[in-house]
C-alpha positions in Angstrom: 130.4 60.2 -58.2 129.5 58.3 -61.8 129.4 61.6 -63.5 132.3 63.1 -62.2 134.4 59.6 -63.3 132.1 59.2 -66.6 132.9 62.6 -67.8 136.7 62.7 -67.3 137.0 59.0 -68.7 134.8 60.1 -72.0 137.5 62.8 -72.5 140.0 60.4 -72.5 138.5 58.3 -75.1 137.6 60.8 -77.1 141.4 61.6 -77.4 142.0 58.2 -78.0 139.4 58.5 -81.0 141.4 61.5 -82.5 144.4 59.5 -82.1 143.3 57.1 -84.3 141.3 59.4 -87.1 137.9 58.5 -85.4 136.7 62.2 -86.3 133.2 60.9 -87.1 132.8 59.0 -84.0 133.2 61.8 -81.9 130.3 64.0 -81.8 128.1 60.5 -81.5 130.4 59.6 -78.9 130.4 62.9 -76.7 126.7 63.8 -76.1 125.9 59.8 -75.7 128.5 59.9 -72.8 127.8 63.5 -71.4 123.5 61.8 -71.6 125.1 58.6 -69.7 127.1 61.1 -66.8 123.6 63.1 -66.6 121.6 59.4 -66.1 124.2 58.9 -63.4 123.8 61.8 -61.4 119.9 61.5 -61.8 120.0 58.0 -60.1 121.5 59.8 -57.2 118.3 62.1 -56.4 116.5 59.4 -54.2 119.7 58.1 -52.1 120.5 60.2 -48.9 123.6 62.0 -49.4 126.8 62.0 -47.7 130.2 63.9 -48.4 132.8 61.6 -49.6 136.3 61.2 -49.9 136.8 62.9 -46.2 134.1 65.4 -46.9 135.8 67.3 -49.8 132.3 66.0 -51.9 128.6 66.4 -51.4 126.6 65.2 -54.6 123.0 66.3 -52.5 120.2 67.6 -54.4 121.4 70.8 -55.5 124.9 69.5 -57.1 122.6 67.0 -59.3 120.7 70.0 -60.4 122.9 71.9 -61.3 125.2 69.2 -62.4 122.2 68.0 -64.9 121.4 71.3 -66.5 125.1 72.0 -67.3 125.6 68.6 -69.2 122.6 69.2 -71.1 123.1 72.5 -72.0 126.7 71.0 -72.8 125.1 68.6 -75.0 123.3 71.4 -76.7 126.1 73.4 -77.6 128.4 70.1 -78.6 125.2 69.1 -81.1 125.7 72.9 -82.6 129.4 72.0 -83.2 129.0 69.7 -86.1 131.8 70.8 -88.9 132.4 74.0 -86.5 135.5 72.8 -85.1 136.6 71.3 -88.6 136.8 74.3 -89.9 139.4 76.2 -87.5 141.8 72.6 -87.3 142.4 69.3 -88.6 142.7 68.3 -84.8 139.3 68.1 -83.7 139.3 65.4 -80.8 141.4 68.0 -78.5 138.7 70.6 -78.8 135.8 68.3 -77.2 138.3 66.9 -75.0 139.1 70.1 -73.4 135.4 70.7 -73.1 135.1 67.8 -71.3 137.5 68.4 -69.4 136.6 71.9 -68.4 132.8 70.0 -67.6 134.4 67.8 -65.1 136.1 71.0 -62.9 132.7 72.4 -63.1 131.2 69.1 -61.5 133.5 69.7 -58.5 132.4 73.1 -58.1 128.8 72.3 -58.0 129.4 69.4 -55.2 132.6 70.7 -53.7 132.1 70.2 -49.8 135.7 71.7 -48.7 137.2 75.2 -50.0 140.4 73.0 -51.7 137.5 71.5 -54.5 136.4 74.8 -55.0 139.5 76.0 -55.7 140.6 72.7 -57.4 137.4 72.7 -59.5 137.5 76.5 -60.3 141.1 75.9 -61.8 140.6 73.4 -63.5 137.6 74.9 -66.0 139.5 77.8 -66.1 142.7 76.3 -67.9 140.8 74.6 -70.1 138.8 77.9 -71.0 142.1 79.8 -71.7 143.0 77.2 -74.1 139.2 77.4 -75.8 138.9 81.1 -76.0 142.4 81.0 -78.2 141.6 78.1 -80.7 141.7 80.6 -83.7 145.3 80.0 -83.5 145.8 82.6 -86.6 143.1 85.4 -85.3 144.5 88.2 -83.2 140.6 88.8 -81.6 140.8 85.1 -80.5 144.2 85.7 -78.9 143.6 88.9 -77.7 140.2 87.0 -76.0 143.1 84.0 -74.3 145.3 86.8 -73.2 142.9 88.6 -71.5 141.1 85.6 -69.9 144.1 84.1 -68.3 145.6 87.3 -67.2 142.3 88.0 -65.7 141.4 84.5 -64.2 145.2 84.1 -62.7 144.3 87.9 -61.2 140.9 87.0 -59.8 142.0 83.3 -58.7 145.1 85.2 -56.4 142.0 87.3 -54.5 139.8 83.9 -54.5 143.4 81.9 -52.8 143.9 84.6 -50.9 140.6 84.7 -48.7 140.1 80.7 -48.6 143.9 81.0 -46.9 142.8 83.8 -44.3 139.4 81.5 -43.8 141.5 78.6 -43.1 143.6 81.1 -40.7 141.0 81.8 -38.8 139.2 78.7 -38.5 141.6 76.3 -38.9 139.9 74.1 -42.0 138.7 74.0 -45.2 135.5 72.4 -44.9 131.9 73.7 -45.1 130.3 72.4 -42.2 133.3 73.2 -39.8 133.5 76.8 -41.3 129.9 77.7 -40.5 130.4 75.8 -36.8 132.8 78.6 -36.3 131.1 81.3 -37.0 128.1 79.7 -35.1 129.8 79.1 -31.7 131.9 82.2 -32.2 129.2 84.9 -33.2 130.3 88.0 -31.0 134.4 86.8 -31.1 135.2 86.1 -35.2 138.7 86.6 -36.4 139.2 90.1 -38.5 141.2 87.4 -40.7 138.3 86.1 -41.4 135.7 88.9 -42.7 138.7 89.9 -44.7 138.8 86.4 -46.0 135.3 86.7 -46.9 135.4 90.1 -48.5 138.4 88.8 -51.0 136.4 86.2 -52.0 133.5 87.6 -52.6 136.1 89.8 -55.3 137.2 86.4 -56.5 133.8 85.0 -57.0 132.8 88.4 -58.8 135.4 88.3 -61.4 134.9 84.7 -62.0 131.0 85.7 -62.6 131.5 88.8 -64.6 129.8 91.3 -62.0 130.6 94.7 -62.3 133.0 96.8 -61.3 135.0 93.3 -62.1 133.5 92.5 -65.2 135.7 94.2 -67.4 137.6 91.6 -69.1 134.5 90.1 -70.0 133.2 92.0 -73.1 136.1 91.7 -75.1 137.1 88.0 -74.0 133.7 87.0 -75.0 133.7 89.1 -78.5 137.6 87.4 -79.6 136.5 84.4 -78.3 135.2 81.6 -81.2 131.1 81.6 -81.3 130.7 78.7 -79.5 132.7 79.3 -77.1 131.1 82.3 -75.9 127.8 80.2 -75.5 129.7 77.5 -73.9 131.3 80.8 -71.6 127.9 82.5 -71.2 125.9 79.5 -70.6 127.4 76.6 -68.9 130.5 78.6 -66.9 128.2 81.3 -65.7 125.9 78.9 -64.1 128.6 76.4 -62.6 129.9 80.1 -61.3 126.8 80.5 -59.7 126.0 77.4 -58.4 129.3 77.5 -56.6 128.6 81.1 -55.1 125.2 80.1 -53.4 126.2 77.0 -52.2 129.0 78.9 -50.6 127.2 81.7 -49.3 124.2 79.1 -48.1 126.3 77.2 -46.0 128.9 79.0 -44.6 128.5 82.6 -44.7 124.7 83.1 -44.4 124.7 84.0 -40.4 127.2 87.2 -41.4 124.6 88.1 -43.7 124.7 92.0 -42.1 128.3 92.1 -43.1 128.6 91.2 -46.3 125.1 91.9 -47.9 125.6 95.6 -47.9 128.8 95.7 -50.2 127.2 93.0 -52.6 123.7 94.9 -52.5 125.8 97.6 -54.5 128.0 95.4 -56.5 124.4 93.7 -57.6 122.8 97.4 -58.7 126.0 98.7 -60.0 126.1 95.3 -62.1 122.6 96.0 -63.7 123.1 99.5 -64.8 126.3 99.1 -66.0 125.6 95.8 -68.2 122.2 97.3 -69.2 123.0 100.7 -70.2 126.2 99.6 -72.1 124.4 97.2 -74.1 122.0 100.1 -75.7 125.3 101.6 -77.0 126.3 98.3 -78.8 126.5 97.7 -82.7 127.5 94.5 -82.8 124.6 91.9 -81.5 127.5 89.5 -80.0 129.0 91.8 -77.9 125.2 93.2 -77.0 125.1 89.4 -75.9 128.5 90.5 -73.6 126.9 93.1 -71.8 123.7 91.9 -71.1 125.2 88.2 -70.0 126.6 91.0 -67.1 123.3 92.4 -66.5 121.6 88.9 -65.7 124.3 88.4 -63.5 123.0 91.4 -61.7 119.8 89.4 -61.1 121.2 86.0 -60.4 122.6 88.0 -57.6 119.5 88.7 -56.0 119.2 85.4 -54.5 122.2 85.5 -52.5 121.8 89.0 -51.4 118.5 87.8 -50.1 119.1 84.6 -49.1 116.8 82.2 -47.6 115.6 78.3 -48.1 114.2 79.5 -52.0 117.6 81.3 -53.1 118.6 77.6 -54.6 115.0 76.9 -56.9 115.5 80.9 -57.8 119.4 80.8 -59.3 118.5 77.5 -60.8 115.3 78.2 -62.8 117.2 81.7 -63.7 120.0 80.3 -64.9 118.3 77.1 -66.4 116.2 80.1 -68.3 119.2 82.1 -69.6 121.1 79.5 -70.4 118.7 77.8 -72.9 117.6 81.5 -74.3 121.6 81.9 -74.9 122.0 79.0 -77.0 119.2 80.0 -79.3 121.2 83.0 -79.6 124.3 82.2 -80.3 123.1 79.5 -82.3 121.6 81.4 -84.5 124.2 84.3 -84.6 126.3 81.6 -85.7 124.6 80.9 -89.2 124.5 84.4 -89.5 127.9 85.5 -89.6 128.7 81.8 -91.5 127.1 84.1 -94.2 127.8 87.4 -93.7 131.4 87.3 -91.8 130.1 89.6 -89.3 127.9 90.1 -85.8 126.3 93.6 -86.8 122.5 93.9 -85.8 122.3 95.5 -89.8 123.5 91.6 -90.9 120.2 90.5 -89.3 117.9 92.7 -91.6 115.6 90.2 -93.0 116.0 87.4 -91.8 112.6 87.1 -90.6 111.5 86.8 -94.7 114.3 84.3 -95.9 114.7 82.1 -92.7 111.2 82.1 -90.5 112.5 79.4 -88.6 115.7 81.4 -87.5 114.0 84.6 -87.2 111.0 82.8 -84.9 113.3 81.4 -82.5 115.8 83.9 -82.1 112.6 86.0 -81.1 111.9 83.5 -78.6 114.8 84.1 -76.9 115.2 87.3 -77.1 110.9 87.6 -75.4 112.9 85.2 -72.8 116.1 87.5 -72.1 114.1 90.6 -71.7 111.8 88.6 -69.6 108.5 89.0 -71.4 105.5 86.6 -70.0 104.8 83.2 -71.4 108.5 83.0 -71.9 111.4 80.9 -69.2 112.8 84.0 -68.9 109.9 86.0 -67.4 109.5 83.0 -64.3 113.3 83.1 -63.7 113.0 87.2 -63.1 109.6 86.6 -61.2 111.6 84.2 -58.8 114.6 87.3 -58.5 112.1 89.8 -58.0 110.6 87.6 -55.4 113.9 86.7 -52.9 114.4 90.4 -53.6 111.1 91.6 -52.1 110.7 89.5 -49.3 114.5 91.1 -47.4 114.3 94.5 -48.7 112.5 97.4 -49.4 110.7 97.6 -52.7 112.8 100.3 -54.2 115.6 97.3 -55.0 112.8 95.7 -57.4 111.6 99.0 -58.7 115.4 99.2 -59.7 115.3 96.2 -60.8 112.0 96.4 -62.8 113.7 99.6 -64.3 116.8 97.7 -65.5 114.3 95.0 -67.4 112.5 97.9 -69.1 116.0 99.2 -70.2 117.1 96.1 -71.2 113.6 95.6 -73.7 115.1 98.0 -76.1 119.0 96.0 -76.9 116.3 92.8 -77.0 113.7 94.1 -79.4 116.4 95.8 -81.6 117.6 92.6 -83.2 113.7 91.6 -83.3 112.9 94.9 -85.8 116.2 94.1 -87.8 114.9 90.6 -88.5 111.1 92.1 -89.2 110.8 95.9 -90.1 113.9 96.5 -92.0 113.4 94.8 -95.1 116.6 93.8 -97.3 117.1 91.1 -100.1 119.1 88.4 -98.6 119.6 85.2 -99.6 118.2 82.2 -97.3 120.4 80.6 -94.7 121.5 77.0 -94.7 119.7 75.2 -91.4 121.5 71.7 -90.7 119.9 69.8 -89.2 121.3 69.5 -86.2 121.0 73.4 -85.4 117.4 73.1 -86.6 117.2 70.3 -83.2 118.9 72.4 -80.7 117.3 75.4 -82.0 113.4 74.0 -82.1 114.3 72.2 -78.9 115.6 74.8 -76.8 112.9 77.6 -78.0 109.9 74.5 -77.2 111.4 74.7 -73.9 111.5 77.8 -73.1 108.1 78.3 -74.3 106.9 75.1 -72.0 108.5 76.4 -69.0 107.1 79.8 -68.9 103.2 78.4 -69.7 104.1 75.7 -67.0 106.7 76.8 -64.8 105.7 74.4 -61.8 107.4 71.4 -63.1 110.4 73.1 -62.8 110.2 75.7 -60.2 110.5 73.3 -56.7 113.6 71.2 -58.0 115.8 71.4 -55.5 
């Protein structure tokens, strides 16, 4: 557990550096520790794993997947906070602190092995993110976004308690592998308590996610919320969120597949025309980014509806695909409104004549959210579309094939601004750390979808 302990100790120290005016010190410091914690956890792939600390952690395969692509994609959203944080308060060292913090609940819900961690993990990123989306201490939006998110999260976390309580009622423990040993020796005599318990979570889970009908809190708490937040929300949470589903579903819940696939088969549809279609109605391009982040959730949910031995690669190249794709965007939306004050798609005209650079990669990653091939985005849907048609009939992917093509026209909209509607602007200011995480992140989601095989078989 070196990148459990490593994280939570660098937060610490990074609290000591703003205690003593170390401001400079502590974007170095941060993404050289969150690169140690990753080095950590990738030392643990060829040792046989165990849970520890009386089975409440399992740090197997999957959790150092998924515990890797969330520190990097960390450590690309920390490198895009240079001056960002300066700007809003004088007291920087608590705002990377409390990422930090919120990193290390999210490596207990990728490794949790008992249904206390999840819970334990879950609440712990979620404090922190109620604190992150209300940083703007003096902007209603921002507090609006904190408001929402914690009256939300407290909601959603009372259906999540509640069902872990009536799984523990009926089977007498909070661990994994004694959960599904219930349901296995018990297959014709389970507890109502317990499909009950499994329904509320599945409510809990849902909100925590953003899937629809639950996903209402999410457009606006992402919109208040500061800029990079929002990625940090979209990209990072999303997929701990994820992670923490599956591997829930996977262990313990996958032989009652015929009792609660059906209700999440419908939550999964309702999901992608409800973040799809809304996001054709949007003017502003972050809230677009709102809706659609609702609409891949829709897809990510395809492997656990159809779950089976690949529903781990297929959430894990999704989300690795989205998330990368995501910080190009709200990277570069970002520098925009730095300029303009403002997320409107019209604040975009011509972008593609004064900043190439900007306008190149943001249309990387908007090929890669719409799923076009060549792109990351394009394997991840190939591996949805896949679980999808190998449990159900093909009308589910034609659905789902449907949603994409809806989803082409919010993408390419930005991509014309950038392009076709020509307007003197001056150019944009690139530091040169942006320029990095930008280059870097749309190089690989180019290399991914030419060469997807590197990735695709991780886990």
């Amino acid at each position: 557990m070196g990148t459990l302990i490593t994280i939570s100790v660098l937060a610490v120290v990074i609290l000591y550096l703003g205690l003593y005016r170390l401001n400079k010190a502590l974007l170095p410091v941060t993404v050289i520790g969150l690169l140690v914690a990753a080095g950590f956890a990738v030392a643990k792939w060829n040792t046989v794993a165990t849970p520890i600390y009386n089975g409440m952690i399992l740090f197997d395969h999957y959790a150092i997947a998924f515990s890797v692509i969330t520190i990097l994609s960390t450590v690309l959203i920390i490198l895009l906070s240079r001056n960002y944080f300066e700007r809003i308060s004088e007291h920087v060292a608590e705002y990377y602190a409390i990422i930090l913090f919120s990193l290390a609940g999210i490596m207990v819900m990728v490794s949790y092995h008992n249904l206390v961690m999840l819970f334990i993990g879950i609440e712990i990123m979620s404090v922190c993110l109620y604190i992150l989306a209300g940083i703007k201490k003096r902007d209603f939006a921002s507090n609006e976004a904190a408001l929402k998110y914690f009256l939300m999260g407290a909601f959603s976390t009372g259906f999540l308690l509640f069902g872990i309580t009536l799984i523990y009622g009926a089977t007498g423990s909070f661990d994994l592998e004694t959960i599904k040993n219930y349901i296995l020796s018990n297959t014709q005599n389970i507890s109502y308590l317990f499909y009950t318990g499994i329904l509320l979570m599945i409510v809990g889970l849902c909100f925590k996610v953003g899937a629809a009908p639950f996903h209402f809190w999410t457009p606006d708490v992402y919109e208040g919320s500061p800029t990079l937040i929002t990625a940090y929300m979209a990209t990072v949470v999303k997929t701990a969120g994820f992670a923490a589903f599956l591997r829930l579903f996977a262990i313990c819940f996958a032989p009652l597949s015929d009792f609660w696939s059906p209700s999440l088969l419908v939550i999964t549809i309702i999901t992608l025309f409800i973040g799809n279609i809304t996001a054709l109605y949007q003017h502003s391009f972050k809230r677009m980014l709102a809706f659609s982040s609702i609409s891949h959730v829709g897809y990510m949910l395809f492997a656990i509806v159809a779950l089976g031995v690949a529903s781990s690669n297929a959430v894990f190249v999704y989300a690795t695909a989205y998330s990368i794709a995501s910080i190009i965007a709200f990277g570069v939306l970002m520098l925009v409104q730095q300029q303009t004050g403002s997320s409107s798609f019209d604040n975009f005209n011509g972008l593609g004549k004064s900043n190439p650079f900007l306008a190149f990669v943001l249309t990387v990653s908007m090929l890669s959210l719409a799923g076009i091939p060549l792109t990351a985005g394009f394997i991840g849907k190939f591996f949805m579309f896949s679980r999808a048609l190998s449990q159900y009939q093909i009308w589910l992917t034609v659905l789902a094939v449907i949603n994409a093509i809806i989803s082409i026209f919010y993408y390419f909209r930005v991509i014309i601004a950038m392009y076709f509607n020509q307007h003197e602007r001056s150019a944009i200011n690139i530091p040169a750390n942006v320029s990095f995480v930008l280059g870097i992140s749309a190089l690989i989601t180019i290399i991914i979808g030419i060469f997807p095989g590197f990735i695709a078989h991780i886990i």
